[in-house]
N, C-alpha and C positions, 0 to 999 in steps of 0.2 A: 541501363536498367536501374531505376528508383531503389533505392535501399529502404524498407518500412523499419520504423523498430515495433518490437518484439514485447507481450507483454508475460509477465510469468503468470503460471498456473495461480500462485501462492497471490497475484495482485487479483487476479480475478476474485479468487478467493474472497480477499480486504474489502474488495467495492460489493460483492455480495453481504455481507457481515457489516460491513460500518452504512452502508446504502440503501443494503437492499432491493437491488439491481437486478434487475430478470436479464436473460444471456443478449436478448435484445438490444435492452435498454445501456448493455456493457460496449455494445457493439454502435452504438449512437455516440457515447462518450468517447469513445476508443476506435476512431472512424477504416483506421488498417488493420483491424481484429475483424475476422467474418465469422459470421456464424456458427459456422461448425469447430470453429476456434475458442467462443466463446461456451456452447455446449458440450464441448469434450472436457474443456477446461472443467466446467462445475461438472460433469459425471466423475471425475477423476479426484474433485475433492470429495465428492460425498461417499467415494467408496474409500477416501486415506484419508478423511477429518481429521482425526484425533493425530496425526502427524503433519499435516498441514496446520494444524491448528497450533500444536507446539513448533514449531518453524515460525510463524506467525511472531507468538510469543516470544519465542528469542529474538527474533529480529526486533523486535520492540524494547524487547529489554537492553539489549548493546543501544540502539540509537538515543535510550535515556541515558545510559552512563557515558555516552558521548558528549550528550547537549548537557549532560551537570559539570563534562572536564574541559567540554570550550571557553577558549581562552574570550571575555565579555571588552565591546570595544568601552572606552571611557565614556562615550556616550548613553551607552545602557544602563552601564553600572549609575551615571547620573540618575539617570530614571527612574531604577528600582532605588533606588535611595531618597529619590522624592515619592516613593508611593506611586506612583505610574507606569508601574510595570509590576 
C-alpha cells in the first residue's frame, strides 16, 4: 500500500489566504488531498480562523528568526556585499 503524505489543515489554510484557492483548485495542486479533505479542511478554518490564523503567525514568526540566525555560506554573503542579493 502507497503511503500519500498528508497535508495540514493550517497549509490549506496558507494556499487559501496567500492564493486564493477554492477547495478544488487545492485539490489540483495537492493531487492526494480529495475533496472532502480539502472542504472539511477550510470549514474547519472558518469556524477556528482567529486561531488558525495566530498558528499561522507563529509559524511565520519562528521561520524569520530562523532564516535571520542561519548560518550564510561565503558565497551569499559575497552577494549581498555586492548588492545582489
Amino acid at each position: 500500500m502507497q503511503r500519500v503524505p498528508r497535508v495540514r489543515g493550517a497549509q490549506i489554510a496558507m494556499d487559501y489566504l496567500a492564493y486564493g484557492w477554492s477547495p478544488d483548485e487545492m485539490c489540483r495542486q495537492h493531487p492526494y488531498l480529495t475533496p472532502a479533505e480539502a472542504y472539511a479542511a477550510m470549514a474547519y478554518y472558518f469556524d477556528n480562523q482567529a486561531e488558525i490564523d495566530q498558528e499561522i503567525e507563529t509559524e511565520w514568526q519562528q521561520a524569520q528568526r530562523e532564516l535571520a540566525q542561519a548560518v550564510r555560506s561565503p558565497f551569499v554573503l559575497r552577494l549581498r556585499a555586492k548588492g545582489l542579493l
